[in-house]
C-alpha positions in Angstrom: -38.0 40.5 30.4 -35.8 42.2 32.8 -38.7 44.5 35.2 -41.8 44.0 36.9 -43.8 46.2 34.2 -42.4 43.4 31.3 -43.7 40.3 33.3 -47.2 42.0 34.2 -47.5 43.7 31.0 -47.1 40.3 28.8 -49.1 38.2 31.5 -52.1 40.8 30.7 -51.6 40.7 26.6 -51.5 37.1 27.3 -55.0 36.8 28.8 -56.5 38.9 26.3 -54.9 36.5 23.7 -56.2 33.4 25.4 -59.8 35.4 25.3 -59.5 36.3 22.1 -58.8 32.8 20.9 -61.5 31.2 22.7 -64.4 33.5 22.1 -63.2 33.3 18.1 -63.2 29.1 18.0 -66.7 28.9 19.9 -69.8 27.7 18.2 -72.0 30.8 16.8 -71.0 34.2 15.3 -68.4 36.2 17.5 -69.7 39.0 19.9 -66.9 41.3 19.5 -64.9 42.7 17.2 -60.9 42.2 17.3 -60.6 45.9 17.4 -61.8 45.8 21.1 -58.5 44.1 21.9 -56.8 47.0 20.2 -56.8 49.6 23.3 -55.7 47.2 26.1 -52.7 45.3 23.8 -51.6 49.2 22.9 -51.9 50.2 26.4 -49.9 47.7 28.0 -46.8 48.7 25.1 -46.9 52.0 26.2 -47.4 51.0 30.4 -44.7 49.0 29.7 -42.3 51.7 28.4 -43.1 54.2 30.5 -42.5 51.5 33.4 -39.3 50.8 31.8 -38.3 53.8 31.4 -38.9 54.8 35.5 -36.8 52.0 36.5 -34.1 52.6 34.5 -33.9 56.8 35.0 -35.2 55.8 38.9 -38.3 58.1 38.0 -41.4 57.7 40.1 -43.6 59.8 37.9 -42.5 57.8 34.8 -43.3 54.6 37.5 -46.5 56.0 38.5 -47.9 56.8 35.0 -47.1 52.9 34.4 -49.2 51.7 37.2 -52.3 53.8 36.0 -52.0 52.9 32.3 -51.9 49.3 33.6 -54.5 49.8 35.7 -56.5 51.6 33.1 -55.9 48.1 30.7 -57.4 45.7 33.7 -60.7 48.4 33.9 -61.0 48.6 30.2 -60.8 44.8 29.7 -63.3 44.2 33.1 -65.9 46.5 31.5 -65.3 46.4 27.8 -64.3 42.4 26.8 -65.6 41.4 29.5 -63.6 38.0 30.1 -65.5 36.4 33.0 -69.0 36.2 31.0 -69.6 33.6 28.8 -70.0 34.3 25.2 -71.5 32.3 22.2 
């Protein structure tokens, strides 16, 4: 955990962990599927490696593609999972 991309990356994964463990222990059958987690756990690895890899080459682009990936991860799980609505 040496860059900014490794602390936001994991605090995101995190979340969806946290959601994913409360919506599976709630009363009633589950509303999604734990392949919806899929897309924003492998888009923050790759964010975070292409975030990684801009600060240590002191790439912008490679900085740049990082942010919208991570971005791209806070839409998906906003629109997709969804972890302000209550479930169950």
């Amino acid at each position: 955990m040496q860059t900014i991309y490794d602390w936001v990356t994991v605090a995101i994964f995190a979340g969806l962990i946290v959601v994913f463990l409360q919506r599976s222990v709630g009363e009633g059958e589950p509303q999604d599927s734990i392949l919806s987690y899929l897309p924003p756990a492998i888009g923050c690895a790759v964010s975070n490696w292409f975030g990684n890899k801009g600060v240590e080459e002191g790439d912008m682009v490679y900085q740049a593609i990082a942010a919208l990936g991570i971005l791209a991860v806070l839409a998906y799980t906003y629109y997709v999972i969804k972890p302000f609505q209550k479930h169950g």
